[in-house]
Structures are given as structure tokens and as C-alpha cells.
C-alpha positions as CSV (number, residue, x, y, z in Angstrom):
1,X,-13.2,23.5,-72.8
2,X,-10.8,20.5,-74.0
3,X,-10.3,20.9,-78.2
4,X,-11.6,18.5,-80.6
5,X,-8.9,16.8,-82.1
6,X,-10.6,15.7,-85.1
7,X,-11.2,18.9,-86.0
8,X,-7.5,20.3,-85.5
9,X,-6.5,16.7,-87.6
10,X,-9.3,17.7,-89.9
11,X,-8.0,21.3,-90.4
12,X,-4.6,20.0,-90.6
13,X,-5.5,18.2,-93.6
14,X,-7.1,20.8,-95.4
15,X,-4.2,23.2,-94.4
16,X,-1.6,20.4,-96.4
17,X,-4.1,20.2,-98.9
18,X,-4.2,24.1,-100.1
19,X,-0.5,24.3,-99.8
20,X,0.4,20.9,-102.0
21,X,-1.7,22.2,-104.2
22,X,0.1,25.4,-105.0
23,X,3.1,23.7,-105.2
24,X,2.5,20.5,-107.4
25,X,3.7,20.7,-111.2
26,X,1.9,22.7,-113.3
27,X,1.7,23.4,-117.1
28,X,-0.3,19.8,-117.6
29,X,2.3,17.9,-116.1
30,X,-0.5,15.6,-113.5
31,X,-3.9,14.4,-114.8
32,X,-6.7,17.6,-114.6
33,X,-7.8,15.6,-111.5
34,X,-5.1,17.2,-109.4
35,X,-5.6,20.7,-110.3
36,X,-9.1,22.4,-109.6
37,X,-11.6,21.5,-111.7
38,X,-11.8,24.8,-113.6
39,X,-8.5,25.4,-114.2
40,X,-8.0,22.3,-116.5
41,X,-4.6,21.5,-117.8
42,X,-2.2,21.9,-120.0
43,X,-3.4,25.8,-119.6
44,X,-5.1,25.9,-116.9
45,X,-7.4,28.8,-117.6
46,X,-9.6,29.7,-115.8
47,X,-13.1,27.9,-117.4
48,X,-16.6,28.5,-115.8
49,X,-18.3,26.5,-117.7
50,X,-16.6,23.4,-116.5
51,X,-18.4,21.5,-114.0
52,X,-16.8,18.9,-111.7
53,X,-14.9,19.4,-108.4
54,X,-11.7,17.7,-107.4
55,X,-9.6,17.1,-104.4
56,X,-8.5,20.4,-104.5
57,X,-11.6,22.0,-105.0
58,X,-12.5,20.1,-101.1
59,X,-9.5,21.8,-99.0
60,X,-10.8,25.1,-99.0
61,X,-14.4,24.5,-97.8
62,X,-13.4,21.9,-96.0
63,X,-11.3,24.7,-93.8
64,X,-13.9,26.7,-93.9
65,X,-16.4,24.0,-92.1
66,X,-13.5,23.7,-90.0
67,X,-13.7,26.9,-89.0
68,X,-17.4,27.0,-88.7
69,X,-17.4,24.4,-86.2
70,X,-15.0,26.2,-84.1
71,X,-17.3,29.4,-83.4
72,X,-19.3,27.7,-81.3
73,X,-16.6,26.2,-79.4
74,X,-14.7,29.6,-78.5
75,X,-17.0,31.4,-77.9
76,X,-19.3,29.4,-75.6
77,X,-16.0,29.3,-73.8
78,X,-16.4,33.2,-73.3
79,X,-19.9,33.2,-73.1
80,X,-19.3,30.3,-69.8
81,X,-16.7,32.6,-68.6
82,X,-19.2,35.5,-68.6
83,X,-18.2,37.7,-70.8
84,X,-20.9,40.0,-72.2
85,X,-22.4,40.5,-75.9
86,X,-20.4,44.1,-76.0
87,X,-17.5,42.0,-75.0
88,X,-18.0,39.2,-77.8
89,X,-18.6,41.6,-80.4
90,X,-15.2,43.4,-79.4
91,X,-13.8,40.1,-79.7
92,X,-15.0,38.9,-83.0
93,X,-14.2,42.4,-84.7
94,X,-10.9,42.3,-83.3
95,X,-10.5,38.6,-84.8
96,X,-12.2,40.2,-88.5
97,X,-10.0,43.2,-88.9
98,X,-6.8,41.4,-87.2
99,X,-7.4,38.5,-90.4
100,X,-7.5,41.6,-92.7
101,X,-4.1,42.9,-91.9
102,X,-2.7,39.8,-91.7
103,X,-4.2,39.3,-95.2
104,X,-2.9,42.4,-96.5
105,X,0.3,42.5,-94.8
106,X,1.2,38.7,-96.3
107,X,0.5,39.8,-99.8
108,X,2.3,42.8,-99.6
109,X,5.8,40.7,-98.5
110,X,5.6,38.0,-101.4
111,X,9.1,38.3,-103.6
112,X,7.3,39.1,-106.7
113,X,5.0,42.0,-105.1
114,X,7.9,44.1,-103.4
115,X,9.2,45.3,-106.8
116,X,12.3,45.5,-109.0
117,X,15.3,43.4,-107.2
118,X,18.7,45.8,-106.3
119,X,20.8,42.3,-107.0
120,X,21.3,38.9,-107.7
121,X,23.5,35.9,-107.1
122,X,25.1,33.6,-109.1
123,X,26.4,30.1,-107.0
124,X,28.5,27.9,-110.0
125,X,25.5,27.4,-112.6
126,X,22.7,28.8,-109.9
127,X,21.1,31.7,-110.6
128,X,19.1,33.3,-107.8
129,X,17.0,36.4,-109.4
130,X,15.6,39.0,-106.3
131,X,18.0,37.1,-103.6
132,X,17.2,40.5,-101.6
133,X,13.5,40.0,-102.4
134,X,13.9,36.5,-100.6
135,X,15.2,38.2,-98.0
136,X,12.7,40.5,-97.3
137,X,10.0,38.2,-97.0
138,X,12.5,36.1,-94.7
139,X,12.8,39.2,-92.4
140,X,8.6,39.8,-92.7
141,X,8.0,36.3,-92.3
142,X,9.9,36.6,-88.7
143,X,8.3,39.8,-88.3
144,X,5.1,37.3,-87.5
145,X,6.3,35.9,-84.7
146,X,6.5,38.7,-82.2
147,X,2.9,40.3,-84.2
148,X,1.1,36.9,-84.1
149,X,2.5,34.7,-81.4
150,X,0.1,33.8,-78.4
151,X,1.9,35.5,-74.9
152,X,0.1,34.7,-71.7
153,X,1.7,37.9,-69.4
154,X,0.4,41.0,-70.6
155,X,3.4,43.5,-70.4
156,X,5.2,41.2,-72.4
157,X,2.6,40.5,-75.2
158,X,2.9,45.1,-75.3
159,X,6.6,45.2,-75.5
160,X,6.5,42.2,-78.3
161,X,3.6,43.7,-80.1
162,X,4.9,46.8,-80.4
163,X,8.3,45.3,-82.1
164,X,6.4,44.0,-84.2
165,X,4.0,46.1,-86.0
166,X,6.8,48.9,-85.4
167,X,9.3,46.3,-88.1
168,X,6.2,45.5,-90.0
169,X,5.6,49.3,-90.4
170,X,9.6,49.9,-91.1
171,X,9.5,46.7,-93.3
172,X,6.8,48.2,-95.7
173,X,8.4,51.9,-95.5
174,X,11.7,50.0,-96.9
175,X,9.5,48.1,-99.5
176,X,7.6,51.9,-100.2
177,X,10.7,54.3,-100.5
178,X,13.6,51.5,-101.4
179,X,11.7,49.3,-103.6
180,X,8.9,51.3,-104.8
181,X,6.2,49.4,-103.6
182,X,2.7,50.9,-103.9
183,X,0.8,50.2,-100.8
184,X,-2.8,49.5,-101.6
185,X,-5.3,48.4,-98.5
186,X,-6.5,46.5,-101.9
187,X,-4.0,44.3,-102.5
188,X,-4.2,41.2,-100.0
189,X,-4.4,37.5,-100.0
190,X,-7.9,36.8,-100.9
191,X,-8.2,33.6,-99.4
192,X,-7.4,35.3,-96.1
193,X,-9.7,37.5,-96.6
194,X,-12.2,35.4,-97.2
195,X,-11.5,33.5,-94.1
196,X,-11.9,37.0,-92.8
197,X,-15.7,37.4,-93.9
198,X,-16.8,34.9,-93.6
199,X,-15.9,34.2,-89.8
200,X,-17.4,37.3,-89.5
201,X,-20.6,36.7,-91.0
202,X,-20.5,32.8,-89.4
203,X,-20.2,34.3,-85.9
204,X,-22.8,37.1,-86.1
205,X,-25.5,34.3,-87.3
206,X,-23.8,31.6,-84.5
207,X,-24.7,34.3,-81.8
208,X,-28.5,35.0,-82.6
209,X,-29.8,31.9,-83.7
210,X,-27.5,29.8,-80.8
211,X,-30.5,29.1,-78.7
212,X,-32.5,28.0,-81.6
213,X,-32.1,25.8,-84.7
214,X,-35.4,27.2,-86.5
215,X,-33.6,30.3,-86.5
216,X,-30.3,29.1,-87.6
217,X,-32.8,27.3,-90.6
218,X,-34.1,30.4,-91.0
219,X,-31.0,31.9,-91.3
220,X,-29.5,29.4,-94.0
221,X,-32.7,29.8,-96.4
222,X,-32.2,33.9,-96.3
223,X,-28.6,33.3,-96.9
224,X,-29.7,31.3,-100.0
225,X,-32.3,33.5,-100.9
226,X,-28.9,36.1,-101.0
227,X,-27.4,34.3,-103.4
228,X,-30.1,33.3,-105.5
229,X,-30.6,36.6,-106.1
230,X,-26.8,38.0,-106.0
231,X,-26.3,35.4,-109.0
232,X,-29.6,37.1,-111.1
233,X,-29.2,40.7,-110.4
234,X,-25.5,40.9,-109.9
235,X,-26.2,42.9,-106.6
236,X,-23.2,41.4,-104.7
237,X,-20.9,42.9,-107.6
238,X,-22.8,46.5,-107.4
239,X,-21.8,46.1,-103.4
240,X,-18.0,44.9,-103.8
241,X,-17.3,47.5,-106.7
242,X,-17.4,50.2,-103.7
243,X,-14.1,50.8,-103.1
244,X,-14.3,52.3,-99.4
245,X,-14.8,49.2,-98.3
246,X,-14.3,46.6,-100.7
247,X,-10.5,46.2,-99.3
248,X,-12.0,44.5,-96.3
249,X,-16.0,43.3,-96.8
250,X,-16.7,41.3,-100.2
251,X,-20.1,40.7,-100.5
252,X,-19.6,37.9,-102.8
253,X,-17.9,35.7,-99.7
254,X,-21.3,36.2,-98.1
255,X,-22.1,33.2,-100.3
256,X,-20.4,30.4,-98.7
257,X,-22.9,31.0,-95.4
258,X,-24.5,27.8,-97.0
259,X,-21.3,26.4,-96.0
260,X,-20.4,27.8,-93.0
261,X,-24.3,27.5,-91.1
262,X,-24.5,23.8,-91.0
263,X,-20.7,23.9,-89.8
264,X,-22.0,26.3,-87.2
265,X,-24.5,23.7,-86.4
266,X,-22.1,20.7,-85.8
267,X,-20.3,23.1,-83.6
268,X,-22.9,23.1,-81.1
269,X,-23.1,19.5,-81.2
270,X,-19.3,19.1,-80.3
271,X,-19.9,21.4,-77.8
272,X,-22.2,19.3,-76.0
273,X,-20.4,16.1,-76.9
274,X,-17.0,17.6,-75.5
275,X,-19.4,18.5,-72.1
276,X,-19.7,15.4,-72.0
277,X,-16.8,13.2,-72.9
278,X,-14.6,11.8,-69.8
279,X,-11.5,10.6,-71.9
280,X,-11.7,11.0,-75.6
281,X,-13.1,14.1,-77.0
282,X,-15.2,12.5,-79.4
283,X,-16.0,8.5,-78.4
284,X,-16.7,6.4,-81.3
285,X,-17.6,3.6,-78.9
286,X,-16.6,-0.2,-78.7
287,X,-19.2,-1.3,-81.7
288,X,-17.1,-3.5,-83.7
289,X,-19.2,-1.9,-86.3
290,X,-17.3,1.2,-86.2
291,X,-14.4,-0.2,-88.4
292,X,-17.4,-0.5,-91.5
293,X,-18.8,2.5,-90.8
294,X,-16.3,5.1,-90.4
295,X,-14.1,3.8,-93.3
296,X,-17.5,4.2,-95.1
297,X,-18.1,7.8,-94.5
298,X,-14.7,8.1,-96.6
299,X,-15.3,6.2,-99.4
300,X,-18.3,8.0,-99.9
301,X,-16.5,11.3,-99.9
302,X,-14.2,9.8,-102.4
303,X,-17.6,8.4,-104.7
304,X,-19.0,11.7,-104.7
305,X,-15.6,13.5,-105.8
306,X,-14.9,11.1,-108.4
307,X,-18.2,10.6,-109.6
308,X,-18.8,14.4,-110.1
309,X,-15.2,14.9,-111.5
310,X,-16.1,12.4,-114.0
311,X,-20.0,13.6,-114.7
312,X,-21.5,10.5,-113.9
313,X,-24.4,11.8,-113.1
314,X,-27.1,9.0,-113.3
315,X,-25.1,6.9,-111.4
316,X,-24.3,9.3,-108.6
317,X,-27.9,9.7,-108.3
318,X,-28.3,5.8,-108.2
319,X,-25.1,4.8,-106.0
320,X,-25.1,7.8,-103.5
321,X,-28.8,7.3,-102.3
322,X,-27.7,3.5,-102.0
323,X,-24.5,4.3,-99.7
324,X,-26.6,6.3,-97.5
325,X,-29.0,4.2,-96.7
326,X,-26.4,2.0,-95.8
327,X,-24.9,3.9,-93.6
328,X,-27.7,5.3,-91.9
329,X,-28.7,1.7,-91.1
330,X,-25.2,1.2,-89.6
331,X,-25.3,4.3,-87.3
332,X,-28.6,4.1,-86.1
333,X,-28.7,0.1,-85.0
334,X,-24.7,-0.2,-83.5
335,X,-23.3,3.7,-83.3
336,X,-26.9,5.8,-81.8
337,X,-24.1,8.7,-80.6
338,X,-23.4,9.6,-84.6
339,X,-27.2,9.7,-85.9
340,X,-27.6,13.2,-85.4
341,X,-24.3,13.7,-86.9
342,X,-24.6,11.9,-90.3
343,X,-28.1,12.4,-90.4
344,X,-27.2,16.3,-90.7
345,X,-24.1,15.3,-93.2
346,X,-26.9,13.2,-95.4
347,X,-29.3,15.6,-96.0
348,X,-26.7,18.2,-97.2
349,X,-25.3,15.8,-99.7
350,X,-28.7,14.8,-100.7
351,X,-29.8,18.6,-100.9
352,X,-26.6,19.3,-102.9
353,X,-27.3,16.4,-105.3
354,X,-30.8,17.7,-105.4
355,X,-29.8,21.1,-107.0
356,X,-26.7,19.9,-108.2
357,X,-27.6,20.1,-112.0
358,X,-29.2,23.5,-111.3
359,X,-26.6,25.7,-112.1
360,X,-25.0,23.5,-114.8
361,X,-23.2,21.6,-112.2
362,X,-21.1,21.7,-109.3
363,X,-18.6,24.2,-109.5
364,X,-16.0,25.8,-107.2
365,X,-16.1,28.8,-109.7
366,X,-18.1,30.6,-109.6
367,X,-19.8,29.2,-106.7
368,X,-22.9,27.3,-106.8
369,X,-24.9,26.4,-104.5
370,X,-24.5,22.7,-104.7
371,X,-20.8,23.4,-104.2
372,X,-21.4,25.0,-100.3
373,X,-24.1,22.7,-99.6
374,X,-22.5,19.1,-101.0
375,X,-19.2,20.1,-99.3
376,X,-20.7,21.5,-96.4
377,X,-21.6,17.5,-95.9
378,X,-18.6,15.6,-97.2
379,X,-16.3,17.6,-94.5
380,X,-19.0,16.0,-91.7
381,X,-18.4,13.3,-93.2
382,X,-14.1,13.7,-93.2
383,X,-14.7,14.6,-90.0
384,X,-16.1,11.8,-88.3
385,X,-13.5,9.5,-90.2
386,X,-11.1,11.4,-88.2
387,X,-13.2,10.7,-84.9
388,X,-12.2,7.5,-85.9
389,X,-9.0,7.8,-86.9
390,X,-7.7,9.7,-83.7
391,X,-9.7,6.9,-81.9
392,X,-7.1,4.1,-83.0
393,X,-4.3,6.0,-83.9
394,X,-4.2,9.3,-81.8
395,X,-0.4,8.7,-81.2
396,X,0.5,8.1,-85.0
397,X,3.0,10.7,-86.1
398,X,0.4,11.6,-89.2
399,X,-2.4,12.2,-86.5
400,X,0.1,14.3,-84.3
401,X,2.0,16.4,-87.4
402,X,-1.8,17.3,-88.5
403,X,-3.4,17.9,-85.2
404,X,0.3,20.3,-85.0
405,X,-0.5,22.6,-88.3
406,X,-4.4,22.2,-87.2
407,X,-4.2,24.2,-84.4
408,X,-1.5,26.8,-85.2
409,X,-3.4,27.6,-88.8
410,X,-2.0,30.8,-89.8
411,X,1.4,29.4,-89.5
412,X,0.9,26.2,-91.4
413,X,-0.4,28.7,-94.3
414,X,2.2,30.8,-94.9
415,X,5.5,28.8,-93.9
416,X,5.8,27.4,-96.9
417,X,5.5,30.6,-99.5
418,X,7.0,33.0,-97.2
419,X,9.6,31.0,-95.5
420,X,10.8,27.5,-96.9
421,X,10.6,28.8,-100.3
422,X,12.7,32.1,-99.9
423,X,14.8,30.3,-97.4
424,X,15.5,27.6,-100.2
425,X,16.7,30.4,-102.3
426,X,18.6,32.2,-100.3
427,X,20.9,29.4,-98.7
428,X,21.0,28.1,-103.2
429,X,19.4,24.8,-101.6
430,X,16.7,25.7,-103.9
431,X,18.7,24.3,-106.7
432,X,18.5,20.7,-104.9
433,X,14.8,21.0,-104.9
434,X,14.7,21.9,-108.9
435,X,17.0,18.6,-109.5
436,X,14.2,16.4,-107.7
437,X,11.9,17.3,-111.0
438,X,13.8,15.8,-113.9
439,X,12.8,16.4,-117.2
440,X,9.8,13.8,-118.2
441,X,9.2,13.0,-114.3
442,X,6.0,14.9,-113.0
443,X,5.0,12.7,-110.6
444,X,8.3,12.7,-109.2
445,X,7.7,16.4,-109.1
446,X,4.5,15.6,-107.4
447,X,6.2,13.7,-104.5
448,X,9.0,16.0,-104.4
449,X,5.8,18.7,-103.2
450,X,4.7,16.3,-100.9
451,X,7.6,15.6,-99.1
452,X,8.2,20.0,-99.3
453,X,5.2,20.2,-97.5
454,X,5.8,17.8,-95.0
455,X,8.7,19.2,-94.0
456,X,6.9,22.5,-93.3
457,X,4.1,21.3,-91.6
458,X,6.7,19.4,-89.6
459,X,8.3,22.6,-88.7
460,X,5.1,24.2,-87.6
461,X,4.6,20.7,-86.0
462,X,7.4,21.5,-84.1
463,X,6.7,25.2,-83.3
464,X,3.7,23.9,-81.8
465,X,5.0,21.9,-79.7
466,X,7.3,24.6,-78.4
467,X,4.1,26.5,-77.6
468,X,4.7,28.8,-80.4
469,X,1.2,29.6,-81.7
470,X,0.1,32.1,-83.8
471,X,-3.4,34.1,-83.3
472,X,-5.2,37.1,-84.3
């Protein structure tokens, strides 16, 4: 089955997203827009009771729908190539408990969690503190490539693997007996791990209610009905305070199924659109109505963020209702193929808006339900812009560097934290970066972050393109 390039582009994004922002100025440098909404500068404590979302508060669900609509695409593709429910089930807890690892093994190789540093170096005025720490996560970060990368012949992929857990193992041996690391099966990278659950959960569900959307409906209200009650009886923190297995199932992650369902559901529908499709993977068509549409669907995900950034609540209840009527008008008369598409994206944001004020608001944390549900629809919505998009411009070097980190994920995640920034240090390059921040200058610091990130998801861009993919 051909991939759907919007939604690589699409995860792309959301990939570049999380990583800028970890590595924007902090410290209330940049306007509380371009931190998450309930980490508000200059502190940026954490703050429940702030509601709003930002950009940042999008990337992360926005992967996650990403991901949702992906189930149904690989594993059809088994399912077609007959392989049997035992068979899918072995593949989807090998996919679970391989994201685990990989989320515990990442956290574990982080500078600042291996321990007390043997030595440091001093280049003219440049300190390096932990230059051996960098190191170590240099040497775990390569230890990826032989754990991780895709090989085709089979007596290869053994030989490799085996290199490569067997340094991973030696690696954390050093860390344990050198360094003094504790291993803990608890200590992992969370969003990993959520990633981790909640493609677990998402494929479960995808698998018995795929022949029928009254069950997948069914599904979504008894997920909600989980959370309903998680949030009044504090069940889903009785369940995660068991440690046995609270290093690799969080019941609180079950949460975002409101999220990942109706992604499950778009899935199906690229399935059938990518059965079809002769060229493109996803046509847009020749209506010349297309170019109002499309660019539409985005300024309505930027209304919505800014509008419930800014609490304007009475007129996002006004304006939004307004926009979609528009834009339903639009797709049904000149572009029929994306009712069923944006009809699907406007009743989650209307459902969202609906129930938004519920829970004092929209917040990313702790999640409400208007956060699943209202993003769940503005990343349909991002991701028929990029239908569009890689319509006109599918040979653009933004299109292609995206589409690059949105189909090798677990690479564009981590080569930023665990390689550019140790290799930075260790090469006292990482000097050169500080100087790009003067003194008074945060959005010079700001661009400086962009233009680190786009040289690392032009790297992975490039390891792509060698056919070096990582998978679990």
C-alpha cells in the first residue's frame, strides 16, 4: 500500500514542533504564547488552572492523530497479506513493548541522568562540564542504529541486532558500575511511553470495531465514560500507583482514546482513498475552489488556537460556527471527495466547543476532554491543508525535509537531544550556538532554535534518503 504523504508531512511538522519547543528560550524570554499554555512565563510552573492551549500544546496530539491514522494503514497491509489475528497481536505487542525500551533506554543515556562526570574540558574561555557524559550519549545515540534501523535480509538484521542490544547492555553496565547509575524500568521518556499506550490501546479498538463504525462509536463513548469517571474517583491513579506495572501501562494515557478513535476513523478512510488513487495519494481535484478551501481549513486552526489562548470565548462560539458553515458549503458544492472528511473534523470541533467550558476550559494539563476531542479535529483539519499543500508543492524542499523526519519518527525525535546537542559540546561548537543568543535578543534565540532544528531534521532528511530508517 503506497503511504500518504500528507500524513508523513503532517507528522513531520508535529515532530519539528515538539523539538523547537524544547529548545526555544526559556525563563520568559518569548511571549506565554510560545510556551504551553500552563507553563506560563517568566516561571513557567506548572499551573492547572490555566486554560488556553497554544501552538505547542497542538504538536503532541497532533502526532498522536498522526499516529492514529496510521493503524489502519499498516495493518490492513498485514491483514491483505493474510496474516492472522495471533499474528497481528504478536505484531502490535512487539511494536508496545519495543516503544517501551526504546523509551527507557533514551532516558537512561541523557548527560544529566548518567551521573557525576569523571572530567571536563576547558577550550580558551569554554567550559564543557560532563564532556564524557556527552560522549556517552554520542556512543548510545549510535548504539540506535544497528538496534533500530530497518534491514531487509534476515541474517543480517540477527548479526546487527545482537551488536546492538549487546553495546546497549555494555553501555548501561558502564553507566551502572562506572557512573553509578541506578537503573530503574521506571525511569523513561514519558512522552515515548505514551506513544507506547496509546498505540496499544488505538490498535486493540482499530481491530474489533474495523468492520463497523457503530462500534468504533461505541467504543469512543466508553472511552469517555473512562475518563469521566477516572477524573471523579481518581481510579486511573489507584491503577498507575501499582508499581509492577506502572513502568510500562499508565492508565491515565488511556485518556487520549478520544483522540486517537476519530484518528483511527480517518485511517480507514485513507485506506480506501489510497485503493483508489492512480497518481496522487490523496487528489484534491482541479476545483479552482480548492485554493479558498484548503487555506481555510488553516486559518481556522489558527482562529481556534488564538481564540482559546486568548479566552474569547463568546466570540469563538460566534465566529467558529460561522467558518464552518462556510466551509462545509465549499466542500460539499465544488470538492464532494472531502465531505466525509471535514464533516468528521466539524463535529469534533463543534463537540469540543460544546464541552469546552466544562472542565474550566481547554487544557493540555490535566487533560480535558475538550482538549482530545477539539484537537482530534484541528489535526483533520492540518491534515487536509497538507493534501493541499503536497498537491502544489510535493517537490518543495519544506514538503520533502518534513515528509523525511515524517516517516523516520523515532529518529527525528531524538537527534537533536541525544546527538546535535552532545555533539555541539563535544567538538566546543556549542559555544558558537551560545553566541547566536546575545544578551537582550530572545527572538534571535528563537530563530537560532529554528534554524538548530532544521539542521537536524535535515540530517534525518538525509538519513532517509539513504534508506536509513528507524523502527520498532
Amino acid at each position: 500500500m503506497k503511504r500518504a504523504l500528507s500524513l508523513d508531512v503532517l507528522r513531520g511538522l508535529s515532530i519539528f514542533g515538539m523539538v523547537l519547543a524544547a529548545t526555544i528560550p526559556f525563563g520568559g524570554a518569548l511571549p506565554a504564547w510560545m510556551y504551553h499554555a500552563q507553563c506560563p512565563p517568566p516561571t513557567h510552573a506548572f499551573n492547572p488552572q490555566v486554560a488556553g492551549i497554544t501552538w505547542v500544546d497542538l504538536v503532541l496530539p497532533v502526532f498522536i492523530f498522526c499516529m492514529g491514522a496510521a493503524i489502519p494503514l499498516a495493518l490492513t497491509k498485514k491483514i491483505t497479506s493474510g496474516a492472522s489475528t495471533l499474528a497481528l497481536g504478536k505484531s502490535v505487542a512487539s511494536r508496545f513493548f519495543s516503544l517501551v525500551v526504546f523509551a527507557i533506554y533514551i532516558a537512561h543515556i541523557l548527560p544529566y541522568a548518567i551521573g557525576e562526570s569523571l572530567f571536563s574540558f576547558m577550550l580558551g574561555e569554554q567550559s564543557i562540564q560532563g564532556y564524557d557524559l556527552q560522549w556517552l550519549t554520542l556512543v548510545g545515540f549510535g548504539l540506535m542504529f544497528p538496534m533500530f534501523r530497518i534491514i531487509k535480509d534476515q541474517k543480517r538484521k540477527r548479526l546487527w541486532r545482537i551488536v546492538g542490544w549487546g553495546g546497549a547492555v555494555a553501555l548501561l553496565l558502564v553507566l551502572r558500575l562506572v557512573y553509578g547509575q541506578e537503573f530503574s524500568l521506571h525511569r523513561s521518556n514519558i512522552i515515548i511511553l505514551l506513544l507506547a499506550n496509546v498505540y496499544l490501546l488505538g490498535a486493540v479498538g482499530w481491530y474489533f470495531t474495523r468492520n463497523s463504525w457503530v462500534a468504533r462509536a461505541a467504543l469512543f463513548v466508553f472511552w469517555g465514560a473512562v475518563q469521566l469517571a477516572c477524573k471523579y474517583t481518581g481510579f486511573d491513579a489507584v491503577v498507575d500507583g501499582f508499581q509492577p506495572t506502572s513502568w510500562f501501562f499508565l492508565f491515565r494515557m488511556s485518556h487520549y482514546m478520544l483522540l486517537i478513535i476519530p484518528a483511527t476513523a480517518v485511517g480507514d478512510m485513507l485506506v480506501e482513498r489510497l485503493k483508489m488513487s492512480t497518481e496522487n495519494q490523496l487528489l484534491t481535484g482541479t476545483s479552482p475552489w480548492k485554493n479558498l478551501f484548503f487555506p481555510g481549513l488553516l486559518v481556522l486552526v489558527v482562529w481556534l488556537t488564538t481564540a482559546l489562548f486568548q479566552r474569547w470565548i463568546l466570540a469563538t462560539f460566534i465566529v467558529t460556527p460561522l467558518m464552518l458553515v462556510g466551509l462545509y458549503g465549499l466542500v460539499k458544492k465544488h470538492l464532494p471527495n472531502y465531505q466525509q472528511l471535514f464533516g468528521l473534523a466539524a463535529y469534533l470541533i463543534v463537540i469540543g466547543l460544546i464541552i469546552e467550558p466544562v472542565e474550566g476550559g481547554i487544557k493540555k494539563d490535566y487533560a480535558t476532554a475538550s482538549y482530545m476531542i477539539l484537537t482530534s479535529g484541528m489535526a483533520l483539519c492540518l491534515l487536509m491543508f497538507f493534501d493541499y499543500v503536497v498537491d502544489r508543492w510535493k517537490e518543495s524542499a519544506v514538503v520533502k525535509l518534513l515528509a523525511g523526519a515524517g516517516c523516520n519518527p523515532l529518529m527525528a525525535y531524538v537527534v537533536t537531544s541525544w546527538f546535535v546537542f552532545p555533539f555541539l559540546k563535544v567538538t566546543f561548537l556549542y559555544g558558537v550556538y551560545e553566541a547566536l543568543y546575545p544578551a537582550g535578543l530572545p527572538w534571535l534565540g528563537a530563530l537560532r532554535a529554528v534554524a538548530l532544528v532544521i539542521g537536524a531534521m535535515s540530517l534525518v532528511y538525509w538519513m532517509t534518503g539513504k534508506k536509513i530508517i528507524w523502527r520498532v
